[in-house]
N, C-alpha and C positions, 0 to 999 in steps of 0.2 A: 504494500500500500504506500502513496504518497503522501507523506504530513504534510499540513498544511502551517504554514509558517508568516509572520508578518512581514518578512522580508524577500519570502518566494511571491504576495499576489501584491505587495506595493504596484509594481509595473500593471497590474488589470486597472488600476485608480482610473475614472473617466478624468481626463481632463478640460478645463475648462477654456472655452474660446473666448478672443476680445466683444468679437460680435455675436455671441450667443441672446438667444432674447429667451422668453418663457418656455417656447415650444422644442425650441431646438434642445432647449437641456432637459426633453421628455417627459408627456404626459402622462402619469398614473395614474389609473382609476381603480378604486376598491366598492367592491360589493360587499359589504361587511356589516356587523352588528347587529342583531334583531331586536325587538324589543328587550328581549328574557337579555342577552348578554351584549347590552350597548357599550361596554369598555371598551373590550374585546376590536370593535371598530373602531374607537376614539384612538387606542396605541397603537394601531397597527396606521391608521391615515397619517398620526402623528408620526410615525417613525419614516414613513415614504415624505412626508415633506422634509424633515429634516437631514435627512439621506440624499438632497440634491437635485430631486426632482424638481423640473422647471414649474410645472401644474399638476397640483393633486387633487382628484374630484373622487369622491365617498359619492357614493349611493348607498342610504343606509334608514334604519329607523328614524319616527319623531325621536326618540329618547337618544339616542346617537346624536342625532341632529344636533337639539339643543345644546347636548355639552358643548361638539365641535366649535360651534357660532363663540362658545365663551375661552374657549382654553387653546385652538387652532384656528382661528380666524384666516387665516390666507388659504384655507381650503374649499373649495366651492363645494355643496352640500344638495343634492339630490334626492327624491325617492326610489326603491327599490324599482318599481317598474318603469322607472324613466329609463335604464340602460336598454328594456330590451328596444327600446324605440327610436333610440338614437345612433347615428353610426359612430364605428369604433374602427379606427384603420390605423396605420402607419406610411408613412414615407422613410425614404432615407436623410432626410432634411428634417421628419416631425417623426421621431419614435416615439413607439407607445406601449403601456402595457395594462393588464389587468388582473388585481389581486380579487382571489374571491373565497369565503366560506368560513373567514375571522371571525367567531359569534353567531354564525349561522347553527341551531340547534337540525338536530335530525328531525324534523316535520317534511309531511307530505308540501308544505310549502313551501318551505328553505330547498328542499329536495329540486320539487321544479322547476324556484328560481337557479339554483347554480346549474341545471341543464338548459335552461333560455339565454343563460351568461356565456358560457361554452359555446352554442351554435353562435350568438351572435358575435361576440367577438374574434375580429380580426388582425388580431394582435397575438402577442404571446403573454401566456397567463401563469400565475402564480396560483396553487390550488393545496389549501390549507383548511384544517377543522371541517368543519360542514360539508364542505366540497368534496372531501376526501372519501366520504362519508356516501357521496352521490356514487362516486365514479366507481365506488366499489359493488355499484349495481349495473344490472346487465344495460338498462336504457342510457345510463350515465356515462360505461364504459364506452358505449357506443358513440355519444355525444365528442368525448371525449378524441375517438378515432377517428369522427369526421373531423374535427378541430384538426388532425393532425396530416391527416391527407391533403388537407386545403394548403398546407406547406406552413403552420404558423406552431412554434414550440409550446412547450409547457414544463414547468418545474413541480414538482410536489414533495411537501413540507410536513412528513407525517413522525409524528413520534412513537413509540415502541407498540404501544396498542395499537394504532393506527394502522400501522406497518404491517401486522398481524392481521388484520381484519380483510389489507388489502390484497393479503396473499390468499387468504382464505377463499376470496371471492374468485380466486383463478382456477382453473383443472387440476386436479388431485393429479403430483406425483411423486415417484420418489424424491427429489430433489426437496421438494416444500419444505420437509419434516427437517434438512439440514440446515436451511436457510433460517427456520425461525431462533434458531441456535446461535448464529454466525452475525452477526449487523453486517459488516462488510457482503458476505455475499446475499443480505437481503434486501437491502439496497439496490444491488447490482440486480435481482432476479424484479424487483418493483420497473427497475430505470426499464429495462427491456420487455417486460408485460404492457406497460403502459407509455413505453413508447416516451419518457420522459424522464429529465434527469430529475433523480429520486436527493432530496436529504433528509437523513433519516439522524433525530435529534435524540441527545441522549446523553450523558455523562461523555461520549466522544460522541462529535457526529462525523457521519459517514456519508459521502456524495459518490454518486454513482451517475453513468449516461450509459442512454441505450446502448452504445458502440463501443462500449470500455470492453474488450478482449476477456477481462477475467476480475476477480476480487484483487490482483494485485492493481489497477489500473484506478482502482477507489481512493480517492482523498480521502482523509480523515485530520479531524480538529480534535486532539487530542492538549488542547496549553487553556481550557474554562475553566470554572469553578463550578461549586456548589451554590452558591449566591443566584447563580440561575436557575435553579429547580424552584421557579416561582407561577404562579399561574399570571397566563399573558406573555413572559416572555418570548413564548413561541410565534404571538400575534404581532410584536414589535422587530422577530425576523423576518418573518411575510413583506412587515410593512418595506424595510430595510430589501431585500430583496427583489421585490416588486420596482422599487425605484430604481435600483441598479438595472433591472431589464430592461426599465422603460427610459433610461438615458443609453440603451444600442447596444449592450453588453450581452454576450452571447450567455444562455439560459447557465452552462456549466459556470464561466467565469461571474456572473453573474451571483451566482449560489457558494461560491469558493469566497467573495471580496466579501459577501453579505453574513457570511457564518464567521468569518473572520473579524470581522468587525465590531457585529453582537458579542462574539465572546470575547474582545478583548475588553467592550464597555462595561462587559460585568466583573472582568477582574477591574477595571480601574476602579470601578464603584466600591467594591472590595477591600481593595486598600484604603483605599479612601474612609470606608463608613464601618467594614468589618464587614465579614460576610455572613453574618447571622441577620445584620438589619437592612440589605439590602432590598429595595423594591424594585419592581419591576420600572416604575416611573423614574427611580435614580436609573437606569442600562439606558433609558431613552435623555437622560442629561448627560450621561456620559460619552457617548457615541463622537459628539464632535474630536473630545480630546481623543478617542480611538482615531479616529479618522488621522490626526495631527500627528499619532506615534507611526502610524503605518506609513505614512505621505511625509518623509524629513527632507 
């Protein structure tokens, strides 16, 4: 396996142009939050706007909403059914991307919103919580296949159960039973089912893509802490990620700068505050000085 190190993805860092304006440093849009879990989209929009994204538009709950309007104001705010109606593309001049399934609960209505989000976007997507949740069924996978025929990527952000759930939902074979064992080669069995690069979060995490040859070919972030075994942290990688894709960052380096990054904010926080009192809202204060240790 490849460790993943501060000083191996410095060079993925987007850089910033003279004549950039909002759109050129890429727009991100999240489908996130429902009523029942509005944080959930509150950290993860927060974390894609401060992550660099030129425009971050939420589509999300009233109760999302409101916080947004008070504590992220420079994020444009939306309702749920306004994505499926609006178009969603890219250019090479206007990248884009879309996070979705942050707080999204497993209902039959969360469920066929993140399969309307899928067919409609045309972009590359981030698919985390709820979403994961979708794709792990037969209409969703499906959804999911047509997204990726049309030529546009996808990353998925599942953590240890998740991961589980999402093998489970594949053909029985011998193979399954070792992978649920192995992070590395479950990742790698996720990247290639689904046709997307898989990060699979966890005391290390482990990044896999469809085309990586073997479990040796698997990154892994193996330098976090425990200060992040917090609930949300995972919706503040989403966010963090999702923005990396949506400023042109291919979906692997993408998911390698964005895991990198998150966990180095939570060891600063760490040092910083102890790792017994860290909150999920210190990783998302902390992120800039990450940013500043990686980029010297």
């Amino acid at each position: 396996m490849r460790k993943l190190t501060k000083k191996a993805i410095a060079q993925l860092f987007p850089q910033l142009k003279q004549d950039a304006n909002k759109y050129t440093r890429g727009t991100c849009e999240l489908v996130v939050g429902d009523r029942n879990f509005p944080g959930a989209g509150v950290l993860a929009t927060m974390a894609a706007t401060r992550m660099g994204s030129g425009y971050v538009k939420a589509y999300t709950s009233d109760e999302a909403a409101a916080a947004l309007r008070i504590v992220q104001p420079s994020a444009v705010i939306a309702s749920f059914k306004q994505y499926g109606v609006e178009c969603h593309a890219q250019d090479d001049l206007h990248p884009s991307a879309t996070v979705v399934g942050c707080g999204l609960a497993g209902t039959e209505g969360n469920m066929t919103l993140v399969k309307s989000v899928i067919a409609a976007a045309a972009v590359p997507l981030v698919l985390d919580g709820g979403a994961l949740t979708a794709i792990a069924t037969e209409s969703g996978f499906a959804a999911l296949a047509d997204h990726r025929l049309n030529g546009f990527s996808a990353i998925l952000t599942p953590h240890g159960g998740e991961a589980a759930r999402l093998i489970a939902a594949l053909p029985v074979d011998a193979e399954v039973a070792d992978d649920l064992h192995d992070p590395a080669r479950q990742a790698l069995r996720i990247a290639r089912a689904y046709d997307a690069v898989c990060v699979l979060k966890g005391p290390q995490t482990y990044i896999a893509s469809p085309d990586d040859a073997g479990a040796k070919d698997v990154a892994v972030y193996a330098d976090g802490t425990p200060a992040l075994a917090k609930a949300g942290t995972g919706d503040v990688l989403a966010g963090c990620i999702g923005a990396l894709l949506a400023q042109g960052l291919s979906p692997r380096d993408a998911a390698e700068l964005g895991v990198v990054i998150h966990g180095e904010a939570g060891v600063l926080a760490a040092e910083k505050l102890g790792a017994f009192c860290v909150t999920t809202e210190d990783v998302l204060r902390f992120i800039p000085k990450a940013v500043k240790e990686i980029v010297k």
